[in-house]
C-alpha positions in Angstrom: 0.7 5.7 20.1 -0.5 2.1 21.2 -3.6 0.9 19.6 -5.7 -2.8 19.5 -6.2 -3.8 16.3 -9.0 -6.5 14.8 -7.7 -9.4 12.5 -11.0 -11.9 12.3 -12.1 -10.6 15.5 -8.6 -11.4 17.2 -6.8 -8.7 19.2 -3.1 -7.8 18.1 -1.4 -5.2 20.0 0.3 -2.3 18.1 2.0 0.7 18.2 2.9 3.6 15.8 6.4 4.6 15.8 6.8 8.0 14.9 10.3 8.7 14.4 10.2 5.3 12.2 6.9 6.5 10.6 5.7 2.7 11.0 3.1 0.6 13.0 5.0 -2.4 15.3 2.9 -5.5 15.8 3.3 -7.7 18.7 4.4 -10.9 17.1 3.3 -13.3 19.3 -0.4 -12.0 18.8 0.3 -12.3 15.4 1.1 -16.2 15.6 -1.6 -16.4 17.5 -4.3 -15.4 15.0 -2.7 -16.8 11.8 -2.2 -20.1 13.5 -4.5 -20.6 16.3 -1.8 -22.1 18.4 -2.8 -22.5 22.4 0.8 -21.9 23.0 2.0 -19.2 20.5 5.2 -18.3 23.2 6.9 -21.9 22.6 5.3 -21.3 18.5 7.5 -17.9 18.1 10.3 -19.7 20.5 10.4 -22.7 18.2 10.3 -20.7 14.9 12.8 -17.9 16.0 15.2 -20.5 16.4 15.1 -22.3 13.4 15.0 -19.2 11.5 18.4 -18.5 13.2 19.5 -21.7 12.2 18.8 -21.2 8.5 20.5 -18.0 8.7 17.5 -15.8 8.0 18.0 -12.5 8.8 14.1 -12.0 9.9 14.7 -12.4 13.8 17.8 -9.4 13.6 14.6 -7.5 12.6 12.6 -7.9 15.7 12.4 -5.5 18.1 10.6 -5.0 22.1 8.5 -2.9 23.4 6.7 -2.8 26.8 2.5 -4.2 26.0 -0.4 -4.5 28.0 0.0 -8.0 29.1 -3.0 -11.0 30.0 -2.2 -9.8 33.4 -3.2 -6.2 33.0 0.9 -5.5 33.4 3.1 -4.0 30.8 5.5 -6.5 29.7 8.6 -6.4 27.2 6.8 -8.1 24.2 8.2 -9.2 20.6 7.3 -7.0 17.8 8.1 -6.3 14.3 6.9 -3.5 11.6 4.9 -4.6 8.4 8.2 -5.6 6.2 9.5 -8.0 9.3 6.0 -9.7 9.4 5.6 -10.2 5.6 9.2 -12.0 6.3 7.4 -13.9 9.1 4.4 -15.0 7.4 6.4 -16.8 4.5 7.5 -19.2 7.6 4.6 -20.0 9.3 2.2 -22.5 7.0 -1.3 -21.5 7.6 -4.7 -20.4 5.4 -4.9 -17.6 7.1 -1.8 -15.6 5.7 -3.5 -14.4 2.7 -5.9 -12.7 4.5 -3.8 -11.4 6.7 -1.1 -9.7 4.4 -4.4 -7.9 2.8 -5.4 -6.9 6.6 -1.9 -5.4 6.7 -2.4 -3.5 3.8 -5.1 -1.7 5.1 -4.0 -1.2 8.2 -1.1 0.8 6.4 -3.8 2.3 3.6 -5.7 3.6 6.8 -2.5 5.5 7.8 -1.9 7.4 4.2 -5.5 8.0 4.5 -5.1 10.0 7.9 -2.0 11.6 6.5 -3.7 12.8 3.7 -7.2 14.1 5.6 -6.3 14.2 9.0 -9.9 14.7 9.7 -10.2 10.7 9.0 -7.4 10.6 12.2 -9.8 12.6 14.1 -12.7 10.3 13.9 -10.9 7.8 14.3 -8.9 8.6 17.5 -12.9 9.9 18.4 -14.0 6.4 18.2 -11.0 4.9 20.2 -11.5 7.3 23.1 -15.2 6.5 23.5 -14.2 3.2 23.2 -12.2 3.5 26.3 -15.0 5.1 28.3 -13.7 8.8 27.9 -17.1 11.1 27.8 -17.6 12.8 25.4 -16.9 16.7 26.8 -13.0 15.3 27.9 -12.8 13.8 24.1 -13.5 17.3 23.0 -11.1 19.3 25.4 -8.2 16.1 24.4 -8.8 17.0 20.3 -8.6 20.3 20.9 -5.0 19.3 23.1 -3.8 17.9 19.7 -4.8 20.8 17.6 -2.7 23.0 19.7 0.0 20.4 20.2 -0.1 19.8 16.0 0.7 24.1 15.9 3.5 23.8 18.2 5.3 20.8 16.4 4.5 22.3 12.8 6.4 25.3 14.5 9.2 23.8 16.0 9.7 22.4 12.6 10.0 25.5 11.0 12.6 26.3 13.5 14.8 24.0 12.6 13.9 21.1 15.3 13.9 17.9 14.3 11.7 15.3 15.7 12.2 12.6 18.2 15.0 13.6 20.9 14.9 17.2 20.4 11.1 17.4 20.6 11.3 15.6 23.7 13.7 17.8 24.6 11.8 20.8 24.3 8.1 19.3 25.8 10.0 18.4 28.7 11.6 21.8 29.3 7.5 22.7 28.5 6.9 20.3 31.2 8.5 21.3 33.8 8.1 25.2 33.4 4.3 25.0 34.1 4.1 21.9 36.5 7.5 21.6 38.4 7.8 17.9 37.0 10.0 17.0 34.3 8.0 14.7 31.8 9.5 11.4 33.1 8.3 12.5 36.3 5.0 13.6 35.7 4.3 9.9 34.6 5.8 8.5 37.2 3.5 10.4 40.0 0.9 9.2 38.2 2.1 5.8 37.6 2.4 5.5 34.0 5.1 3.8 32.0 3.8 3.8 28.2 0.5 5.1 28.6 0.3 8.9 26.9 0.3 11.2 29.7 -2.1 13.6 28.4 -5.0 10.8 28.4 -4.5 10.8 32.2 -4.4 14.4 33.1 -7.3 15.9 34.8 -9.6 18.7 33.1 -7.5 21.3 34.6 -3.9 19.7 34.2 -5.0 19.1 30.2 -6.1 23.1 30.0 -3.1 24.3 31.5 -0.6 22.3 29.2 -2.8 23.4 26.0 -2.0 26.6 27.3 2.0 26.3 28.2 1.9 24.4 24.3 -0.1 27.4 23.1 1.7 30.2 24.9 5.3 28.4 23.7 4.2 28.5 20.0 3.0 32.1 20.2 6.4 33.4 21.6 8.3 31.5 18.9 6.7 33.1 16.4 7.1 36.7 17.7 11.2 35.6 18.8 12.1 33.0 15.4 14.5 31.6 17.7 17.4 29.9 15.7 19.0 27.5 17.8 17.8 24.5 19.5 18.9 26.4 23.0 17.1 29.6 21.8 13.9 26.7 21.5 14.5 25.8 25.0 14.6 29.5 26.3 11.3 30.2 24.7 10.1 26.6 25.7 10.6 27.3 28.9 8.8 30.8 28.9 6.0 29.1 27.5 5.4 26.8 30.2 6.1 29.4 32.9 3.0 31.2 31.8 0.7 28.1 32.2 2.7 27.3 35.6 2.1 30.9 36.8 -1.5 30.1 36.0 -1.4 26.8 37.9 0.3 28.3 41.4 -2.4 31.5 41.3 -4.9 28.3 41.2 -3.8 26.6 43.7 -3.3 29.9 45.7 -6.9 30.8 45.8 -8.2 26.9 45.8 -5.7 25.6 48.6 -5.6 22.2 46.1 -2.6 20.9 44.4 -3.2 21.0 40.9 -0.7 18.6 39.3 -3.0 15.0 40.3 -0.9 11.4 41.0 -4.8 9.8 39.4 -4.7 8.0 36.2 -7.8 8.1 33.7 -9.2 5.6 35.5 -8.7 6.8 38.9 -10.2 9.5 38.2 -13.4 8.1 37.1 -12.7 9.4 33.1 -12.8 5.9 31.8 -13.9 2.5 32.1 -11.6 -0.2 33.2 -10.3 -2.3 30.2 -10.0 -5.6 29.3 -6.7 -7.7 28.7 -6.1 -8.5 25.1 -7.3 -11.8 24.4 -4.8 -14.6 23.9 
């Protein structure tokens, strides 16, 4: 999940790891709001250096992930999780680090908080998709997509699945059962790299993957499959119910439903700006 978050009305670009269970900052935002730097690139280049030189072990702790860039591109940036910029911060001399280790306290506090009511993650993902320009009726329809997704994971789990790869596994399998695309795909028609690809699914591509999701957790609970191929069997019948569904549509409409429009193609939100540097 990639978010913008606020430190003293600066931008830094983030993004939750969920196998790691950790938000990962883009450090060269970072440097930019705790020193105020015009050139925070040749800052972080400079630094990373002389950290290697003194042997500290902060800079094996970086990783990179692909950002939204000035340019409106997504570019390889820098990051690091909460522990690597604490590290950081103790190198870089500036007034601004108190404040800052406090704003990534509660930037973690905020994430216990929507672990423990995940109502507070609802309002808040609310407020990020109106944010983004996202009416209020798709925002509705996209909660309701995470409900259903939430059912299917807490399923898989008690199947024995475990997260990351194998749940990829499986959604892809999902995936391609109801819309002829693997997952990889999918994005790709629509020209996506990071972006989530449920944010940029029509009305009618989002309702018939609830219902592939839905469908997929209703026959594993009915077959208790044991295996992660068992999984893939009934992931797979789960998705050929919702693509079923989808050619019937497209029989009696004569449209494709499976669309190569982004969000903002399709009119579904307004066109953001770059994070500012």
């Amino acid at each position: 999940m990639s978010n913008i978050k606020l430190f003293q009305n600066q931008e830094i670009r983030s993004q939750w790891d969920a196998e790691q269970e950790q938000w990962l900052f883009s450090v060269i935002d970072i440097i930019q709001a705790l020193t105020g730097n015009e050139r925070p690139r040749k800052y972080w280049s400079d630094l990373k250096r002389k950290l290697i030189q003194e042997g500290s072990e902060v800079s094996e702790k970086i990783g990179q992930l692909k950002m939204l860039a000035p340019d409106g591109k997504n570019r390889l940036t820098d990051v690091a999780s909460t522990e690597a910029l604490l590290r950081l911060i103790q190198s870089i001399p500036s007034p601004r680090a108190e404040p800052f280790k406090l704003w990534l306290a509660q930037v973690g506090y905020e994430r216990l908080e929507e672990n423990d009511d995940p109502e507070l993650s609802i309002d808040r993902a609310l407020e990020a998709y109106l944010a983004k320009g996202y009416s209020k009726e798709w925002i509705n329809q996209r909660l309701k997509s995470i409900e259903v997704r939430k059912e299917l994971t807490d399923e898989w789990e008690q199947r024995g699945v475990s997260r990351g790869q194998e749940f990829a596994m499986l959604t892809d399998e999902i995936t391609r059962a109801w819309s002829g695309l693997s997952t990889k795909g999918y994005k790709q028609h629509k020209g996506l790299q990071k972006e989530n690809l449920r944010d940029n699914m029509s009305n009618l591509e989002l309702v018939l993957n609830m219902l592939a999701e839905a469908t997929t957790t209703e026959i594993s609970k009915e077959k208790l499959p044991q295996s992660l191929d068992e999984n893939r069997v009934v992931a797979r019948q789960g998705g050929e119910v919702a693509g079923n569904a989808r050619k019937e549509i497209e029989a009696k409409t004569g449209k494709k439903v499976i669309s190569d429009k982004n969000a903002e193609q399709l009119g579904r939100t307004k066109k953001l700006e770059s994070p500012k540097k």
